[in-house]
C-alpha positions in Angstrom: -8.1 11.1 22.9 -7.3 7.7 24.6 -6.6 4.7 23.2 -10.7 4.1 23.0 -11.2 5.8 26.2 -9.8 6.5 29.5 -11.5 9.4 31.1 -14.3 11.1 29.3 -14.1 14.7 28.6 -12.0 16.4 31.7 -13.9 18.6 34.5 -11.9 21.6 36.0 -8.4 21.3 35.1 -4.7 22.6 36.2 -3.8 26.0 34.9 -0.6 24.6 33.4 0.3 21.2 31.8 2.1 18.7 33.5 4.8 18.1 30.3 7.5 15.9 33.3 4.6 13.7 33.2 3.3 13.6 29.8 7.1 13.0 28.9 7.9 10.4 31.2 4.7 8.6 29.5 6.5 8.7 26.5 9.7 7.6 27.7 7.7 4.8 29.2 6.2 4.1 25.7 9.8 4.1 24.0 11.0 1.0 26.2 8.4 -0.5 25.5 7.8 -0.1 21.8 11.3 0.7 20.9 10.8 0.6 16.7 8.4 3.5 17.1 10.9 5.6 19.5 11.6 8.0 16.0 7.6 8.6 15.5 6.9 9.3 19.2 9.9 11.8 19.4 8.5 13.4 16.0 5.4 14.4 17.8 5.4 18.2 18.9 3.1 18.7 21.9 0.4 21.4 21.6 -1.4 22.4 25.0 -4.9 23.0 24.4 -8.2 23.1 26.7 -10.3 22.5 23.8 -9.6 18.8 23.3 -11.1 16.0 25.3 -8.3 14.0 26.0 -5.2 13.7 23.1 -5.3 14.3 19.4 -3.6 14.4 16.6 -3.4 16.0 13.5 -1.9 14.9 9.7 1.1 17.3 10.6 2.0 15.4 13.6 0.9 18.1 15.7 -0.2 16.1 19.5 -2.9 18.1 21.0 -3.0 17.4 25.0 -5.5 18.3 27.3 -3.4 19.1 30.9 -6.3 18.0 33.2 -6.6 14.8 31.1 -2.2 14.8 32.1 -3.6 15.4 35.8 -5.9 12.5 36.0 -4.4 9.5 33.8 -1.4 7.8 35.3 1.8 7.7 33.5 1.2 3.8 33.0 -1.8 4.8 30.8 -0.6 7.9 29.1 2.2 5.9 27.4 -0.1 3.6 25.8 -2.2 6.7 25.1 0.6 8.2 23.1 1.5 4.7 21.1 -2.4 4.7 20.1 -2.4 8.5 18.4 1.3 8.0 16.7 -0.7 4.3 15.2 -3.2 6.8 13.7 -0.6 8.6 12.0 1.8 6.3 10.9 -0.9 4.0 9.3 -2.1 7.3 7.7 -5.7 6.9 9.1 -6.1 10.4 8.0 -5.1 9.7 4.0 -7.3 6.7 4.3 -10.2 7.8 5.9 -10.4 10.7 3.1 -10.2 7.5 0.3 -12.6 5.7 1.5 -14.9 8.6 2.2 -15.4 9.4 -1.7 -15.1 5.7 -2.7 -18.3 5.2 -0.5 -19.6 8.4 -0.5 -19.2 8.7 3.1 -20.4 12.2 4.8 -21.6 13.6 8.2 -20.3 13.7 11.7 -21.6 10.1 12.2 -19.3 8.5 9.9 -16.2 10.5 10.7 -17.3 9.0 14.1 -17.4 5.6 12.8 -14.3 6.3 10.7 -12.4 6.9 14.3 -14.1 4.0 16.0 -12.5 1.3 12.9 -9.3 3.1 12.9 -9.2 2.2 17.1 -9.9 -1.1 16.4 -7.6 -1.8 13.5 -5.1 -0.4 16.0 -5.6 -1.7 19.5 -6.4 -5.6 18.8 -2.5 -5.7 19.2 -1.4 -2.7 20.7 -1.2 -3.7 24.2 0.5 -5.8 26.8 4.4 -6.3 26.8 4.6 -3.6 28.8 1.5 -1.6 27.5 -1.6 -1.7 29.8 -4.4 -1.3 28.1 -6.5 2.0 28.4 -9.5 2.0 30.2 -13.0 1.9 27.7 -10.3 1.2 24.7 -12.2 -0.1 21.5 -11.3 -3.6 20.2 -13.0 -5.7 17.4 -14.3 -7.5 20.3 -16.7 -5.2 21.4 -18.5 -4.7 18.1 -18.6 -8.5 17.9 -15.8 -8.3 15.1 -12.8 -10.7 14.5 -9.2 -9.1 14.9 -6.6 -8.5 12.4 -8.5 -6.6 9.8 -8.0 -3.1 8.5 -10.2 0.2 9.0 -11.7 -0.2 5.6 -12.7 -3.4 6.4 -14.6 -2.8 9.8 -16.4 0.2 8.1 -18.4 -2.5 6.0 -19.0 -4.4 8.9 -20.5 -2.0 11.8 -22.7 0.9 12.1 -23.2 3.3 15.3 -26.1 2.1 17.2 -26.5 0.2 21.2 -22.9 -1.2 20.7 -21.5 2.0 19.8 -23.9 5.0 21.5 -21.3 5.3 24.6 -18.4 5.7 22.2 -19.8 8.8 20.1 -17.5 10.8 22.2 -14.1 9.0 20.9 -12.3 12.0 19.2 -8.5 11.0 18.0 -8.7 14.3 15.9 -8.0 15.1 11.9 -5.4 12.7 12.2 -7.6 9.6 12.5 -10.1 10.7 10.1 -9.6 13.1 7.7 -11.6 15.8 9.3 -10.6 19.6 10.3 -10.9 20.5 13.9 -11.3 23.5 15.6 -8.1 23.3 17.4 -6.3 22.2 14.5 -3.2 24.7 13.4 -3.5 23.8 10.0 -1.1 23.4 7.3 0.7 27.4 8.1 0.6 26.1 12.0 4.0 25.8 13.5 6.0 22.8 14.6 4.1 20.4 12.0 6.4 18.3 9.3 6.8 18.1 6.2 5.2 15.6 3.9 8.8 14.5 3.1 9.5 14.5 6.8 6.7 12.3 7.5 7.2 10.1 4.8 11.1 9.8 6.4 9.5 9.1 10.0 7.9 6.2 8.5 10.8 4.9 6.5 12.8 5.1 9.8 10.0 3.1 11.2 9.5 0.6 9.1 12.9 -0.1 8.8 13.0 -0.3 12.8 10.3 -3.1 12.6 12.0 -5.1 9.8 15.4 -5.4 11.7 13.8 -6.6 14.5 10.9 -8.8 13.2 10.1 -11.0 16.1 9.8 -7.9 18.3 6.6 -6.1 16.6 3.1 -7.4 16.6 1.7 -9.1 13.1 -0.5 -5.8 12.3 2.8 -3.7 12.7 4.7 -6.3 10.6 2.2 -5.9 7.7 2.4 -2.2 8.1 6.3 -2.3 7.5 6.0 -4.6 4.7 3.4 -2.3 2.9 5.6 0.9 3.9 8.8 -0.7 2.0 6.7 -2.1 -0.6 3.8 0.0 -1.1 1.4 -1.0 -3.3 1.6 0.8 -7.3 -1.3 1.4 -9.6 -1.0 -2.0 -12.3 -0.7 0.6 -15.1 1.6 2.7 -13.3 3.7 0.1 -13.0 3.7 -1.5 -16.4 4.3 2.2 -17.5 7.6 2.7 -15.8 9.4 -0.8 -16.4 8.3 -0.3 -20.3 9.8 2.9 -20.1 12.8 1.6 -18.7 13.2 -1.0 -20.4 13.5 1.3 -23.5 15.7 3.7 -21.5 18.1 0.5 -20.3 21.2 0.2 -23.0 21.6 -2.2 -25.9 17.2 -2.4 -25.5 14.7 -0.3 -27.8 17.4 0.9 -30.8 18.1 0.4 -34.0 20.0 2.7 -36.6 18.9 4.9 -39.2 20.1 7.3 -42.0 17.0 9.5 -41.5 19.5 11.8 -39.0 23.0 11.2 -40.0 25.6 10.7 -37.3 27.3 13.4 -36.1 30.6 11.6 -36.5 29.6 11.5 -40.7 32.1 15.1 -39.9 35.0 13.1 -39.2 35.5 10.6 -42.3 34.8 12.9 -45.4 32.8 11.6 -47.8 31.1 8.6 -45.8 27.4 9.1 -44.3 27.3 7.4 -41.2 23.9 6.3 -39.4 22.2 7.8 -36.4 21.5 5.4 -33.0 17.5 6.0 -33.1 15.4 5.4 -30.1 12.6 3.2 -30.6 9.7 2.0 -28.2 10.3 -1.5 -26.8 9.4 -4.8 -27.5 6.8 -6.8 -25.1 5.4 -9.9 -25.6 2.3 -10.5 -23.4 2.2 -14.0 -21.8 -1.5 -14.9 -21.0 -2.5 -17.3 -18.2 -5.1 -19.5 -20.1 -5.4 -22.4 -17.7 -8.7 -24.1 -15.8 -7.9 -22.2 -12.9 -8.4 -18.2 -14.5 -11.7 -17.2 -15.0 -13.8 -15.5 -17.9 -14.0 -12.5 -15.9 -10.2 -12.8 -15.3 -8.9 -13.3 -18.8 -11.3 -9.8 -19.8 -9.3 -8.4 -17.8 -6.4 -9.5 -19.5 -7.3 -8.3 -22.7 -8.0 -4.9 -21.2 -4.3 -4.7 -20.3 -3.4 -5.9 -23.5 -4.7 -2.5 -24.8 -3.2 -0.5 -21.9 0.2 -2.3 -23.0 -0.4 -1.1 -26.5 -0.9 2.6 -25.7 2.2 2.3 -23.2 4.4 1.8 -26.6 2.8 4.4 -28.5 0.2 2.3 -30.4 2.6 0.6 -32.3 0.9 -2.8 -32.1 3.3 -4.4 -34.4 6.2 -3.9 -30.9 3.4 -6.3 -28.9 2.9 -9.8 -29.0 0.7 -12.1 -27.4 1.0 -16.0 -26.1 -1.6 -17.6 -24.9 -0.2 -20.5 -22.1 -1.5 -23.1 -19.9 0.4 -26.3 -19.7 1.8 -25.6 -23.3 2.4 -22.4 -25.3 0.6 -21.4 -28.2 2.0 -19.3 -31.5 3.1 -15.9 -30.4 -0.1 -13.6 -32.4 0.8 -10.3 -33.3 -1.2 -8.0 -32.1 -4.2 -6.7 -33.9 -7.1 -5.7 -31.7 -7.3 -7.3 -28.3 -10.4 -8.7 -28.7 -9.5 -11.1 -31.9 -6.6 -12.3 -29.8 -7.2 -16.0 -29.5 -6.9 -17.0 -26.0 -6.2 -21.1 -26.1 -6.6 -23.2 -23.1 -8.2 -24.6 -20.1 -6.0 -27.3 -18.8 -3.2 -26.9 -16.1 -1.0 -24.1 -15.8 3.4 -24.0 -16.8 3.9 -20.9 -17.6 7.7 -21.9 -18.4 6.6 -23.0 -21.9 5.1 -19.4 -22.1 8.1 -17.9 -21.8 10.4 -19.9 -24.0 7.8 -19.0 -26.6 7.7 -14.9 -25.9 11.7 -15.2 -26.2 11.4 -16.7 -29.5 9.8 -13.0 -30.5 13.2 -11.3 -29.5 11.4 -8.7 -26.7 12.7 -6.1 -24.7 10.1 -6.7 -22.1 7.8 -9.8 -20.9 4.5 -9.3 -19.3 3.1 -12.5 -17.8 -0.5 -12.0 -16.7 -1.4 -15.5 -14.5 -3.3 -16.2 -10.9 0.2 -17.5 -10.1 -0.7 -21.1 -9.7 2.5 -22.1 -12.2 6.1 -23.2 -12.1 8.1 -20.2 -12.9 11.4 -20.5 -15.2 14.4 -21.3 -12.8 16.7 -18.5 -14.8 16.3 -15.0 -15.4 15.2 -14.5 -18.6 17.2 -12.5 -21.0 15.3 -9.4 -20.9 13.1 -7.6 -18.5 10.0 -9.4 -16.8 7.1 -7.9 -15.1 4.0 -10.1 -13.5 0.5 -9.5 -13.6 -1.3 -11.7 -10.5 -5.4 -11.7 -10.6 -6.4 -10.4 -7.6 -7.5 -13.4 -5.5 -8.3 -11.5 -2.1 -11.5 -10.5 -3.1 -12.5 -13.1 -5.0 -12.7 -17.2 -5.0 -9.4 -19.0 -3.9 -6.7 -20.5 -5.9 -8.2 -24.4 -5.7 -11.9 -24.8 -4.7 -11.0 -27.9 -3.2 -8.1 -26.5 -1.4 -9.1 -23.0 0.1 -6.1 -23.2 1.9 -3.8 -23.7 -1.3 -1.6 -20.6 -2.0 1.1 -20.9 -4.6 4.9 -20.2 -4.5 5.5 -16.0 -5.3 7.1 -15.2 -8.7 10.9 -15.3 -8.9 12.8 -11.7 -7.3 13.8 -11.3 -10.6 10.0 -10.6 -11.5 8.8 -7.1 -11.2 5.5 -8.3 -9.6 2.0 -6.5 -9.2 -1.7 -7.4 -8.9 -4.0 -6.9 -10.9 -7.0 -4.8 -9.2 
């Protein structure tokens, strides 16, 4: 398939495909996108009569049609082969089978408008610097849609009718939107990668794109960002820094004579004390300032809970402070929803912290819309941050929509809050 067009479906073809062509397109492509040179090369060609133009599929198989070779100069074909290694890299495919269920998305018709955003989130940047850009490719633009957005976004925002009825036939295969084609090898097929060799392709990417920042386009940037920091379920996330945080030494023991030491065996007569494992210590700093809402602090006390089951239910290990612009008592915890939550003024978290220290914890949990000064030292024990999501909702100052505030410290494990 093209990058949104570029030919149709192909008449009478050649018997055989032109591959000195189709390779010198690629070449072509690799001077001119240089950080995608390893995901290009990854591709394995497939010949194959059955597909319009050029496809792809989740095993970064590259399905060519040789009269589509034949008729497309080379000029054309390297941007063509840029466009279907986008789909794969971004991981249309993963994507467009998420968002199906989310929305409960079925039928050819939305696999057709699946395709259709995942062009656009691709080519509103794809081209020039040496790209030309295919003929009939699919932009924002011609939907009437702004750039710079993301598939998921432009599925909300168009549906197929008299801007979209001469680009039913757009076909970038499984590998744009989830669904099985006839032509597809499958999973047994040869010549297809590895998840772990895709996931590696990506890396090599990304890394590509982050050494040489000023080189990529800003929707490839974000992709590279989000590929060396992907995004982590909240809970997830919490999950694994409590855990090790009780793993890390001199954090989450204490001694006991319930098991004896095995040393007791070397001094005679003298029971010695067993180093005992014990679930950490968090104490939950709470955001309670004018600028976190009802809705925002709920969801506060819901992680409260989650934090609780993460140590085993031992709510006497967790610890609340509630903190705008000064910190209130440290409240064991009880039930979440007796947890007084104190505030409404302007936000310093610092005072938050100094207070959670006083409890002695292994871990600190700071939940906050991040509109706060953050302590200039690392604190003496781990530290993860919970932001309120902000994308989706109202911004950080309503008389400021522009306002965004300073990112918590790199010491700060930092997450947001769905």
């Amino acid at each position: 398939m093209t990058a949104g067009g570029g030919g149709g479906a192909p008449g009478s073809g050649p018997t055989r495909l032109d591959e000195e062509k189709l390779y010198a397109a690629r070449l072509r492509a690799v001077r001119a996108r240089p950080y995608l040179a390893t995901a290009l090369f990854a591709l394995h060609v497939v010949e194959s009569r059955r597909v319009p133009t050029m496809a792809v599929d989740r095993h970064w198989r590259c399905y060519v049609s040789p009269a589509f070779v034949a008729a497309t100069p080379v000029a054309e074909l390297a941007s063509v082969w840029v466009h279907e290694v986008s789909h794969l890299l971004r991981d249309h495919h993963g994507r467009s089978e998420r968002v199906a269920r989310q929305r409960d998305l079925t039928g050819a018709g939305e696999r057709v408008r699946m395709n259709i955003a995942a062009d656009c989130e691709i080519n509103d940047d794809a081209f020039g610097d040496g790209l030309v850009s295919p003929e009939d490719a699919v932009y924002p633009k011609t939907l009437g849609l702004d750039p710079g957005h993301l598939m998921e976004d432009y599925l909300r925002w168009f549906r197929l009718g008299p801007l979209t009825q001469e680009l039913v036939w757009l076909d970038c295969g499984s590998g744009a939107d989830g669904a099985q084609r006839e032509w597809d090898l499958g999973p047994d097929g040869a010549d297809g990668l590895s998840e772990q060799e895709r996931d590696a392709v990506r890396f090599r990417v990304a890394q590509a794109i982050k050494g040489e920042p000023g080189d990529a386009p800003r929707g490839w940037r974000r992709w590279a960002e989000e590929a060396f920091h992907p995004p982590q379920p909240w809970r997830d996330l919490l999950g694994a820094a409590l855990r090790s945080a009780a793993a890390s030494a001199g954090s989450g023991g204490d001694y006991s004579y319930g098991r004896p030491s095995r040393r007791s065996a070397s001094v005679p007569g003298a029971v010695l004390p067993s180093l005992r494992r014990r679930p950490p210590r968090v104490a939950v700093v709470i955001d309670t300032s004018g600028s976190v809402s009802d809705a925002e602090l709920g969801s506060a006390l819901l992680e409260v809970t989650a934090i609780s089951r993460a140590v085993g239910g031992r709510r006497d290990l967790v610890s609340v402070v509630s903190c705008d612009a000064a910190a209130r008592v440290a409240h064991p915890l009880c039930r979440a929803e007796g947890i007084p939550l104190v505030g409404g003024g302007g936000t310093d978290l610092r005072a938050g912290f100094a207070q959670a220290l006083r409890t002695r914890p292994d871990v600190i949990v700071a939940l906050t819309d991040g509109q706060t000064p953050w302590p200039s030292a690392r604190p003496s024990c781990r530290t993860v941050v919970g932001l309120f999501d902000r994308k989706a909702g109202r911004s950080y100052d309503e008389t400021n929509p522009e306002y965004v505030p300073d990112r918590p410290p790199e010491w700060a494990r930092t997450v947001v809050i769905g």
